[in-house]
C-alpha positions in Angstrom: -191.3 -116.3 3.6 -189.3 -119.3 2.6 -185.7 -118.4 1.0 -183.8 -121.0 -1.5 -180.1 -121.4 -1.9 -181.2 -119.8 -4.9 -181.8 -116.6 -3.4 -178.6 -116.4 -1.0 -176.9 -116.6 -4.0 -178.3 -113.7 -5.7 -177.6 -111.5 -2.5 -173.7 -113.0 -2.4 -173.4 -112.0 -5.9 -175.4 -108.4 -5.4 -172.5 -107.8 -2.4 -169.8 -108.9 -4.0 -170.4 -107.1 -7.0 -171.7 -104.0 -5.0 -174.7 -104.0 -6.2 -177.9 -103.2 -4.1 -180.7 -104.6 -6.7 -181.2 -108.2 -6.3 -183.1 -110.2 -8.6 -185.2 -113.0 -7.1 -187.1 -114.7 -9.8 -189.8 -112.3 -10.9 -189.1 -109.7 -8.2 -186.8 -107.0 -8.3 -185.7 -105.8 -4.6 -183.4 -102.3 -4.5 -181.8 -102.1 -1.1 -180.8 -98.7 0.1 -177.2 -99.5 1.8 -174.8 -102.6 1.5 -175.6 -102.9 5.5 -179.1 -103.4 4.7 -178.1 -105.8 1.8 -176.0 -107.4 4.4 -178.4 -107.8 7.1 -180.8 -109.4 4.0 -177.9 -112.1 3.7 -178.2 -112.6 7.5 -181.9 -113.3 7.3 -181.8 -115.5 4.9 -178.8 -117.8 6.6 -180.9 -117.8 9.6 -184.1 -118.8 8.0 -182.2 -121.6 6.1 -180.7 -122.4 9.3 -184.1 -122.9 10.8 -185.6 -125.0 7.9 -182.4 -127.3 8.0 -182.6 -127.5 12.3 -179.3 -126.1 12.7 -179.3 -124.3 15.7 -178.5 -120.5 15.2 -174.8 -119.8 15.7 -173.5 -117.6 18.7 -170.3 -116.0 19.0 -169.4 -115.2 23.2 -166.6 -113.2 23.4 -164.6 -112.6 26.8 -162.2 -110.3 27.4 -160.4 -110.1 30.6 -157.8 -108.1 32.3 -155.2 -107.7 35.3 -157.2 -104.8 36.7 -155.9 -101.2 37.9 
């Protein structure tokens, strides 16, 4: 499925609103948690990543210590 700005939008104003019904142009989706609606938002960055030829962003984190 191809997503629009349009329909990151609507998710950004579903979470910050907490609301889990999002409205995308004639369809009505009802997600059941705000960490499903999250994960919706995720998608949709990574598919309009893709579409723009952005690379997907990764985060490495390293921790380190002095030992025992």
């Amino acid at each position: 499925m191809a997503y629009t700005a349009a329909d990151r939008e609507a998710l950004e104003r579903a979470l910050a609103r907490g609301e889990r019904r999002v409205t995308f142009g004639d369809k009505t989706v009802e997600y059941r948690s705000v960490d499903e609606l999250r994960a919706a938002l995720r998608e949709v960055d990574a598919a309009l990543a893709r579409e723009a030829g952005r690379p997907k962003l990764r985060q490495i984190r390293v921790t380190t210590g002095k030992g025992l």
